[in-house]
PAZAPA-4460 file (N, C-alpha, C; in steps of 0.05 Angstrom, whole numbers, plus 32768, in hexadecimal, padded with zeros to 4 digits):
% residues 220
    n_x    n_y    n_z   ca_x   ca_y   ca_z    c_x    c_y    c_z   seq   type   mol
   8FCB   8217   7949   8FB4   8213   7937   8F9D   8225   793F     1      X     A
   8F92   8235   792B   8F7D   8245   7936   8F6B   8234   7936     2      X     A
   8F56   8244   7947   8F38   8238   7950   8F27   8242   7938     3      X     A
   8F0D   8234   792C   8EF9   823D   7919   8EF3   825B   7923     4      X     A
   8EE7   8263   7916   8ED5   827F   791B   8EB6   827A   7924     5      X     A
   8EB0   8269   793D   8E9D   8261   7941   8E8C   827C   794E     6      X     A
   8E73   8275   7955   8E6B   8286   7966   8E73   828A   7981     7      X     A
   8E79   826C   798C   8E82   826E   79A6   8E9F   827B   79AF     8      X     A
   8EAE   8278   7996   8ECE   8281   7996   8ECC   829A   7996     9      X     A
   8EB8   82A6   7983   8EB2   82C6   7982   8EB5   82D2   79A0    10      X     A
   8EA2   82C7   79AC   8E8F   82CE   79CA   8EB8   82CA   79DA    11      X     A
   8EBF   82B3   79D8   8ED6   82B9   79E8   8EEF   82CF   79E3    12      X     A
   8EEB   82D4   79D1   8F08   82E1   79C3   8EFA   8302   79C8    13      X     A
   8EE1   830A   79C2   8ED2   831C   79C8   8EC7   8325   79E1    14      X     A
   8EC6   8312   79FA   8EBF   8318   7A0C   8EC7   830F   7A26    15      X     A
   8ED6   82F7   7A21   8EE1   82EA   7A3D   8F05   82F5   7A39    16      X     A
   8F0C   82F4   7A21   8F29   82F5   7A22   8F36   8310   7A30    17      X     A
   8F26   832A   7A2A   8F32   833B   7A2F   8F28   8346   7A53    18      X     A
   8F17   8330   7A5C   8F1A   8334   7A75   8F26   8321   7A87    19      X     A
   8F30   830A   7A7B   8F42   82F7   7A84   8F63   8309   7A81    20      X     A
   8F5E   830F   7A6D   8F7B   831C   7A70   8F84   8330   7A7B    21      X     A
   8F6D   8340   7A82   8F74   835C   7A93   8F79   8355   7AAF    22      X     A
   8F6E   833C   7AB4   8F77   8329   7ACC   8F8E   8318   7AD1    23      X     A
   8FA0   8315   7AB8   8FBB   830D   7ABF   8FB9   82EB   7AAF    24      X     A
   8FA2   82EB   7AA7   8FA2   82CF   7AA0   8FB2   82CA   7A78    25      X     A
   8FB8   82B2   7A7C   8FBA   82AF   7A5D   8FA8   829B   7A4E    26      X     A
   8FAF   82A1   7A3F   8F99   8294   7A27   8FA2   827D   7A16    27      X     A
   8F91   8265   7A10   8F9D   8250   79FC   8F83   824D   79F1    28      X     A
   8F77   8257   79DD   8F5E   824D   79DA   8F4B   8254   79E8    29      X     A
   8F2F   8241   79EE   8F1C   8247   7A02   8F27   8244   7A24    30      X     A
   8F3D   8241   7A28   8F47   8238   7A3D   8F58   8253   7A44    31      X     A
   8F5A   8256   7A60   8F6A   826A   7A70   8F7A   8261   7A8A    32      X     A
   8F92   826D   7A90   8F99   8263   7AAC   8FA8   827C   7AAC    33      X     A
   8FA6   827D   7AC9   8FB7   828D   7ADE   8FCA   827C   7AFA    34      X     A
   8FD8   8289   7AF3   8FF2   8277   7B02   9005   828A   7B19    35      X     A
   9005   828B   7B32   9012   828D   7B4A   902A   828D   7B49    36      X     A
   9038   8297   7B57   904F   82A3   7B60   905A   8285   7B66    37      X     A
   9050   8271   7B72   9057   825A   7B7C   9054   8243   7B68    38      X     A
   9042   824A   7B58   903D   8234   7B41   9024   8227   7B44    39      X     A
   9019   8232   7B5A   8FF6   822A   7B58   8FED   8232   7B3A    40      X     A
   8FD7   822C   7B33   8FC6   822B   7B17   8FAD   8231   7B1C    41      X     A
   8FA1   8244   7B09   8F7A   8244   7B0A   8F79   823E   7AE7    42      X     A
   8F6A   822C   7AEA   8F63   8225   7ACF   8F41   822B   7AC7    43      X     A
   8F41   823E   7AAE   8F28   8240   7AAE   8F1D   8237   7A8F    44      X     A
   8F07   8229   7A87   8F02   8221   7A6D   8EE5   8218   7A6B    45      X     A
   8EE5   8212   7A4D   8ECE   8213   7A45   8EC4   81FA   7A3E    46      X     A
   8EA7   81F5   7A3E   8EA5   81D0   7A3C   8E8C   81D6   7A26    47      X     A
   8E83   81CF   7A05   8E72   81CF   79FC   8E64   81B2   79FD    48      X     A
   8E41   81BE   79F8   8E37   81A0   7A0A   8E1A   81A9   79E9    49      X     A
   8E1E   8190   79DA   8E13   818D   79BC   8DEF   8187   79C4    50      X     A
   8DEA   8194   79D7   8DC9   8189   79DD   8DAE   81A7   79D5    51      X     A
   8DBB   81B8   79C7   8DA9   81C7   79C1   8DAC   81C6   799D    52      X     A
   8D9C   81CD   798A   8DA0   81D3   7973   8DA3   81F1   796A    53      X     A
   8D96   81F8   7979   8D8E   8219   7977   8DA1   822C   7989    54      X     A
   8DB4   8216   799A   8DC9   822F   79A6   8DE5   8219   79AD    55      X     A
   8DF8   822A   79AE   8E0F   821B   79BC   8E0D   822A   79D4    56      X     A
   8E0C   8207   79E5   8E06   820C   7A05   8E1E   8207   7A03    57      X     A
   8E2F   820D   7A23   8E41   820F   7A29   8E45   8210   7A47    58      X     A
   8E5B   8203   7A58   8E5F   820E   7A70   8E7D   821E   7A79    59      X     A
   8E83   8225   7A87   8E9F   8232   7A90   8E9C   8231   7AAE    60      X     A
   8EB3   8229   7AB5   8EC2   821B   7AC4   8ED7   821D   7AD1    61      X     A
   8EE2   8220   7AE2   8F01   8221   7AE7   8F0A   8211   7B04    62      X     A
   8F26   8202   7B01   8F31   81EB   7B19   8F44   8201   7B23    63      X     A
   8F4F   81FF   7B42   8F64   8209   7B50   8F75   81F2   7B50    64      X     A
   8F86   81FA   7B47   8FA2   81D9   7B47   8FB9   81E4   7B56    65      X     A
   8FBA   81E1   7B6B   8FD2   81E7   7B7E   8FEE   81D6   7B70    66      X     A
   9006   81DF   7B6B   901A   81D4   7B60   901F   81B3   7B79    67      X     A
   9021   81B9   7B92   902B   8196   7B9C   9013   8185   7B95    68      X     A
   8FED   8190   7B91   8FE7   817C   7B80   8FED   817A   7B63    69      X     A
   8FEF   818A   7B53   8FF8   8187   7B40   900E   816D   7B3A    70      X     A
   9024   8172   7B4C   9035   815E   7B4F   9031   8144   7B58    71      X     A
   9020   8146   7B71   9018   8127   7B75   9001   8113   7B69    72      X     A
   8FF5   8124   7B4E   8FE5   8111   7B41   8FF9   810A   7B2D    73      X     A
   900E   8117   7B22   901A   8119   7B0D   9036   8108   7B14    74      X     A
   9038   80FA   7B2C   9052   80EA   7B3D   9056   80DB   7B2B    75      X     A
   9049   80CC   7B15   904F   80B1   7B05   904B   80BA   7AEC    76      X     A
   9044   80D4   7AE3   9046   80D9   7AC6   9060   80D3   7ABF    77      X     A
   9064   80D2   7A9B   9077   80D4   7A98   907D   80F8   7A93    78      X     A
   9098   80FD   7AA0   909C   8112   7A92   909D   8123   7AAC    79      X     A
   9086   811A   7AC1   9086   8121   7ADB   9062   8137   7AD8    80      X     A
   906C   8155   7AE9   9054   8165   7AE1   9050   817C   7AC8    81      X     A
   906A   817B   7AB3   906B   8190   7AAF   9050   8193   7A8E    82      X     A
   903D   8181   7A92   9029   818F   7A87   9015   819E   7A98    83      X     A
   9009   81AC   7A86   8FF6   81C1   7A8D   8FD9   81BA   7A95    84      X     A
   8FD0   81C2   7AB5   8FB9   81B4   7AB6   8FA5   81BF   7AA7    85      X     A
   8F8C   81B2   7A9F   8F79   81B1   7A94   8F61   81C2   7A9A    86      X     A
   8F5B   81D7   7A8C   8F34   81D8   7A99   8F20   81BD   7A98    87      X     A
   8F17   81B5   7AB2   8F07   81A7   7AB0   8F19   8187   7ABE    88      X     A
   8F33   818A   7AC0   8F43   8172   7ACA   8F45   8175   7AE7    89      X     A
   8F5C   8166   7AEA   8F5D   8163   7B0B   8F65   817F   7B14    90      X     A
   8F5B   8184   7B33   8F57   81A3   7B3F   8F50   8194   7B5A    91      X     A
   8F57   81A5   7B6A   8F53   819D   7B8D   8F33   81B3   7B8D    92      X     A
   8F2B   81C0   7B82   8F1B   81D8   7B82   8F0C   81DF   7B64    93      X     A
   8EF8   81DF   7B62   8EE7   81E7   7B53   8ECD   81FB   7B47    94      X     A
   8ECA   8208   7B3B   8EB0   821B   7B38   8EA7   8220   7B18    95      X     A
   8E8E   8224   7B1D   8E87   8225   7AFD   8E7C   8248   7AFF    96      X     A
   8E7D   824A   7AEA   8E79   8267   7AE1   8E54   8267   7ADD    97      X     A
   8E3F   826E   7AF2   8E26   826F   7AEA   8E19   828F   7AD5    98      X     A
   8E09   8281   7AC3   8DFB   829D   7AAF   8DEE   829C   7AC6    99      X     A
   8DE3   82C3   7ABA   8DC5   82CF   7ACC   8DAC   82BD   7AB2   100      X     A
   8D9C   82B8   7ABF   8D7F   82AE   7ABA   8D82   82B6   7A97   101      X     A
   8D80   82C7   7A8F   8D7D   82CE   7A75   8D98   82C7   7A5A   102      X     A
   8DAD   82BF   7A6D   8DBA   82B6   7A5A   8DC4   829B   7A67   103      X     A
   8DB3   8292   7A6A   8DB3   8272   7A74   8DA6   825D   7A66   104      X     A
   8DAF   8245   7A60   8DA0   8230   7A48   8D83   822A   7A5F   105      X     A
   8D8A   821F   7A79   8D73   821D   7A82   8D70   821E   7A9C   106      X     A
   8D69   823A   7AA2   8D6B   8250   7AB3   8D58   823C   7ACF   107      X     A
   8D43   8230   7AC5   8D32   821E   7ADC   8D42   8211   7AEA   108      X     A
   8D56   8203   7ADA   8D62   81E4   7AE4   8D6F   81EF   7AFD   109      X     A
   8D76   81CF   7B08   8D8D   81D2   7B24   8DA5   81D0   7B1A   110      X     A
   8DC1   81CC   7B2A   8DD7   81C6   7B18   8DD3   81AD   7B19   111      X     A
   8DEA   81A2   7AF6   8E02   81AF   7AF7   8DEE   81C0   7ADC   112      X     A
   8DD1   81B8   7AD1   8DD2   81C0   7AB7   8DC6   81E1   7AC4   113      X     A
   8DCA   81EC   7AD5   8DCE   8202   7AD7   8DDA   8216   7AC9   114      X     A
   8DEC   8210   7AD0   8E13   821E   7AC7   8E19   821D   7AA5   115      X     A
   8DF5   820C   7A97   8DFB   820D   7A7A   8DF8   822A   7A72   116      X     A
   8E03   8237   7A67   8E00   8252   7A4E   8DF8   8250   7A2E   117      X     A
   8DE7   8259   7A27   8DDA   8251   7A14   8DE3   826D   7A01   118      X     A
   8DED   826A   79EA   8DF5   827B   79DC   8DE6   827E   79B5   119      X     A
   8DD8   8288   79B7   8DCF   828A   79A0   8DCF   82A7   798B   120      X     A
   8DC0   829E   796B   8DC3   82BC   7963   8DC5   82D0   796B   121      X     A
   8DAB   82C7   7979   8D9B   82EC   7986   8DA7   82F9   7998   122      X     A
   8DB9   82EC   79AD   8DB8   82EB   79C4   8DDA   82F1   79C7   123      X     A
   8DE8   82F0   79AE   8E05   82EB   79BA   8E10   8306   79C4   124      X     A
   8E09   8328   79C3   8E0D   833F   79D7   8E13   8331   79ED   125      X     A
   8DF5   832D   79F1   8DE7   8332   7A0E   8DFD   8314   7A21   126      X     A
   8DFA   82FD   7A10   8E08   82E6   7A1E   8E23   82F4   7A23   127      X     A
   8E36   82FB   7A11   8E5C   8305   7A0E   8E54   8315   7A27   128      X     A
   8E48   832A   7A2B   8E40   833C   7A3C   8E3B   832E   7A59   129      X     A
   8E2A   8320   7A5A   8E22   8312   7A78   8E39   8302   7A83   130      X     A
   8E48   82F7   7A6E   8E62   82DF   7A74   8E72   82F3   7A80   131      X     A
   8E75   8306   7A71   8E8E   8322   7A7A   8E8E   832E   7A99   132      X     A
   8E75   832D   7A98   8E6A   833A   7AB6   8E77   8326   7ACD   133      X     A
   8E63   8310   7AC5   8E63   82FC   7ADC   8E86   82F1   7ADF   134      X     A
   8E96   82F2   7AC8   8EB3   82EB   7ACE   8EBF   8301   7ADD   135      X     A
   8EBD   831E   7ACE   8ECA   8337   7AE2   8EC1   8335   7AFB   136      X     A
   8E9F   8335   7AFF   8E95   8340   7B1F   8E9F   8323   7B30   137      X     A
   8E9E   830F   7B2B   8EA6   82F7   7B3C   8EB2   82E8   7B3C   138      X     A
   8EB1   82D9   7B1F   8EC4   82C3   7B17   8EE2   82CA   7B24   139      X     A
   8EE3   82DB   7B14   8F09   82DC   7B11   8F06   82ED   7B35   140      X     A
   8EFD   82FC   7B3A   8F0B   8301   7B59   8F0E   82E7   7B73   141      X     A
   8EFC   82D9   7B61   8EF5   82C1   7B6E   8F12   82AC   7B72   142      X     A
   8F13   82AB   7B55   8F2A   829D   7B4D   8F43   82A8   7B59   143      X     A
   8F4F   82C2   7B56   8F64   82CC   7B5E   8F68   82CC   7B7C   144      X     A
   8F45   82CD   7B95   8F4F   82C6   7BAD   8F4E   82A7   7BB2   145      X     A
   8F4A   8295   7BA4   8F4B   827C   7BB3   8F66   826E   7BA2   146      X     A
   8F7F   8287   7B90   8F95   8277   7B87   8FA4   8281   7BA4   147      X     A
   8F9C   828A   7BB4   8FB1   828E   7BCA   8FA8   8275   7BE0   148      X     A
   8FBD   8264   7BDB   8FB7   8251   7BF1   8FB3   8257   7C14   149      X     A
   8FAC   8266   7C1D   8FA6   8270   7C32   8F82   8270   7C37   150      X     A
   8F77   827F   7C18   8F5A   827D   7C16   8F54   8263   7C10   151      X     A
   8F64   825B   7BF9   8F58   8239   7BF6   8F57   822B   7C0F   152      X     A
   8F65   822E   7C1E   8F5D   821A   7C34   8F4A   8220   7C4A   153      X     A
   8F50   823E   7C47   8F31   824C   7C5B   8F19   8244   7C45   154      X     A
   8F18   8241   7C2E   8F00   8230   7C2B   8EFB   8218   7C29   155      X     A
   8F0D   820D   7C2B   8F18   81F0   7C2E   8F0C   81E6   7C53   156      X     A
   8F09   81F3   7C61   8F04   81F8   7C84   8EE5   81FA   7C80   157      X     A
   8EE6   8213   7C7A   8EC5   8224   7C79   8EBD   8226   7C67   158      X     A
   8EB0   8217   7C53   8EA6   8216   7C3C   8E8C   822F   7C3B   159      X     A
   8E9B   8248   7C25   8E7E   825E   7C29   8E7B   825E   7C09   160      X     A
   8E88   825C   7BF1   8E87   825A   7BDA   8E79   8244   7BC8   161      X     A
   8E66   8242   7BAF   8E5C   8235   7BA5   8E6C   821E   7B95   162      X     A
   8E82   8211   7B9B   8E93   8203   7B92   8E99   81EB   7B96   163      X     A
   8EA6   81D9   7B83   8EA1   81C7   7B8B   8EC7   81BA   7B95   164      X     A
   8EC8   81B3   7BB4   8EE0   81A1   7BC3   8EDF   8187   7BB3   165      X     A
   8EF9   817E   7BAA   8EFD   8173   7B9B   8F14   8157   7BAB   166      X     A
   8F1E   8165   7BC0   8F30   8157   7BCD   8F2D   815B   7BEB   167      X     A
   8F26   8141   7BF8   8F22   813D   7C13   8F30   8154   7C29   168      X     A
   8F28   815A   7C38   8F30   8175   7C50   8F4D   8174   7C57   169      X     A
   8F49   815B   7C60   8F72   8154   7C71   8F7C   814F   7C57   170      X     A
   8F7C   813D   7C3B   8F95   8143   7C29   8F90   815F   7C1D   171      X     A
   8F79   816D   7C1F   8F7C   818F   7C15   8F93   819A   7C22   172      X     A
   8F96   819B   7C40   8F9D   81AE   7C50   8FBD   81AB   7C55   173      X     A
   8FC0   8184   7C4C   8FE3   817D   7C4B   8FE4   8190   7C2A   174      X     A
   8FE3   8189   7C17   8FE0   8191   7C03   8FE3   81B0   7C03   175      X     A
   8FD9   81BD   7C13   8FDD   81DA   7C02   8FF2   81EA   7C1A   176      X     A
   8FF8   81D4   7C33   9005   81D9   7C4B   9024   81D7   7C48   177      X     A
   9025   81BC   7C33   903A   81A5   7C39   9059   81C4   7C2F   178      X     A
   905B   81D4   7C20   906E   81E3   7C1F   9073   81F6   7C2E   179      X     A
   9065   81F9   7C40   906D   820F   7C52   9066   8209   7C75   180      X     A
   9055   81FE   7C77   904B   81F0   7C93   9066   81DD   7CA0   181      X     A
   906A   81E9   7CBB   907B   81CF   7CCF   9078   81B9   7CC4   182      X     A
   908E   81A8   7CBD   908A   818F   7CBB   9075   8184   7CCF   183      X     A
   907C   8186   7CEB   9067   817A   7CFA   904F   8177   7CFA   184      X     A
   9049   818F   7CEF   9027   819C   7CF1   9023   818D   7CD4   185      X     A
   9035   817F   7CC1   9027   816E   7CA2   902A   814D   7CB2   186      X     A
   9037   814E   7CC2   9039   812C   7CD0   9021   812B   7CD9   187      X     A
   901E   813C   7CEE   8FFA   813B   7CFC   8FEC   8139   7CE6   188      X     A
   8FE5   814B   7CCF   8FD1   814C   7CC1   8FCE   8127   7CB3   189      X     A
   8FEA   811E   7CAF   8FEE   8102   7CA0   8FE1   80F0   7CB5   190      X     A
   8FE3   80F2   7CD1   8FD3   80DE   7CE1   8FB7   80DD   7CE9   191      X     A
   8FA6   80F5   7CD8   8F94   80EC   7CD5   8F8A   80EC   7CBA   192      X     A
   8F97   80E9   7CA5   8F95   80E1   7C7F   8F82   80D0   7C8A   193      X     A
   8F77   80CB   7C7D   8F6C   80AF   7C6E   8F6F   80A6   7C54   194      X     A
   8F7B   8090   7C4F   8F82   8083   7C2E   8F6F   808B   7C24   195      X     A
   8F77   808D   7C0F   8F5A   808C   7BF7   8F5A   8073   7BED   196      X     A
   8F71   8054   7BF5   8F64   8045   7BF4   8F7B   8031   7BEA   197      X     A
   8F82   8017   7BE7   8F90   800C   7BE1   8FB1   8013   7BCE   198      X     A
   8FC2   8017   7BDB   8FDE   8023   7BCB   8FD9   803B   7BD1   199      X     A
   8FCE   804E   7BE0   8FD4   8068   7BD8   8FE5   806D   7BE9   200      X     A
   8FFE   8081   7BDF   9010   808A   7BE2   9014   80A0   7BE9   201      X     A
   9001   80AC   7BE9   9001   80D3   7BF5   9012   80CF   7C0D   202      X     A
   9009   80C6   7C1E   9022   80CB   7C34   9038   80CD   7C34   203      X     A
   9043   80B7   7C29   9065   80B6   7C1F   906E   80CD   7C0C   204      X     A
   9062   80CB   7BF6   9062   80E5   7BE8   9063   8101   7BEF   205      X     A
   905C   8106   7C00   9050   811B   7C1C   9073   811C   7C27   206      X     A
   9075   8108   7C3E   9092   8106   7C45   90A6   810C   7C35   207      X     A
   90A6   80FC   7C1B   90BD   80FE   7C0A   90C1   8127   7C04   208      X     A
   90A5   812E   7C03   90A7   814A   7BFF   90B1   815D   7C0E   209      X     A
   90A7   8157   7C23   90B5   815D   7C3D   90D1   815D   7C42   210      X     A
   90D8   8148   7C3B   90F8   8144   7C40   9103   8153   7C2E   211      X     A
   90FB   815A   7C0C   910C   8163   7BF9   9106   8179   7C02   212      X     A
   90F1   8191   7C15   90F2   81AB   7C19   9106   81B1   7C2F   213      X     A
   9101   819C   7C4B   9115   819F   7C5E   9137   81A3   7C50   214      X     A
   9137   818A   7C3E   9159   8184   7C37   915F   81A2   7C20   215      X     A
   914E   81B4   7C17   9152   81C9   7C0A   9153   81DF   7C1D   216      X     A
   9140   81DE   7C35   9142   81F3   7C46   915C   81F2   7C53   217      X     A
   916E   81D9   7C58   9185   81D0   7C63   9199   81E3   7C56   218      X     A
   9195   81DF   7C38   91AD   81DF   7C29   91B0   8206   7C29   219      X     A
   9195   820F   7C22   9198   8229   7C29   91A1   8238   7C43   220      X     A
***
């Protein structure tokens, strides 16, 4: 189903698409992801927010979804994980795409209404243009080093990025560890989990994963 010929659709198809894609990403709409060798995910999208008359504000966005979380929020779906995560849904990792001052709804504020983009008549060059910049010069290099689970967890450790941790330190580090790390070294990390709270299951879930990598590493 095509999208209207809005202004804001303009600005994406005109100015974010063809530098999302020179980056490997694909396109469904206002939404983009780029996807790993392993099946990690960067989801990047767009959120319109109906509080101006005179412009469509907007923010952009994008989650890091490592595939074993992927899988372990998705343990009781039906069907299991094989839908597609979401801009704006569950993500262990988060960042919003900030305008420079001049193509910003309101350049004063703190976040989150920071990160609004204000797009109007006059202004839609200069906005397609500033979005373009800020996704080539940072966004997306951004994005492409923290899909390597190695960086995610060095900022997961040393937090130096404006983003927002989404999932506690020790289930980050089982989580982006649990397929390649010593079993041993994911047991330690499990004895100091802390539940998130009545029934939770990460642990077991954790083991069970464990065992189906060991009993495949066996079989190879």
């Amino acid at each position: 189903m095509l999208r209207p010929v809005t202004p804001l659709n303009l600005l994406v198809k005109q100015h974010v698409a063809p530098v999302m894609k020179a980056a490997g990403f694909k396109r469904s709409g206002r939404t983009f992801r780029l996807a790993a060798d392993n099946g990690d995910q960067a989801v990047l999208g767009f959120a319109r927010h109906y509080v101006d008359p005179d412009a469509a504000v907007f923010e952009v966005a994008y989650g890091i979804v490592p595939a074993p979380y992927w899988e372990w929020i998705n343990r009781h779906s039906v069907g299991g994980d094989g839908r597609a995560p979401l801009a704006f849904g569950p993500a262990v990792m988060s960042g919003s795409v900030v305008p420079p001052p001049h193509a910003a709804h309101a350049p004063e504020a703190g976040m989150p209404f920071r990160a609004r983009w204000a797009l109007r008549a006059d202004n839609s060059l200069v906005c397609g243009q500033a979005l373009a910049t800020v996704l080539h010069d940072e966004t997306v290099p951004q994005i492409v080093r923290l899909l390597d689970r190695g960086n995610l967890l060095q900022e997961f450790r040393h937090p130096a990025l404006p983003v927002v941790r989404l999932v506690p330190l020790t289930r980050a580090e089982i989580l982006l560890r649990v397929d390649d790390a010593p079993s041993e070294e994911v047991e330690s990390l499990l004895a100091h989990l802390q539940p998130a709270g009545p029934g939770d299951d990460f642990a077991t879930w954790t083991r069970r994963r464990l065992s189906t990598r060991n009993g495949s590493a066996l079989e190879a």
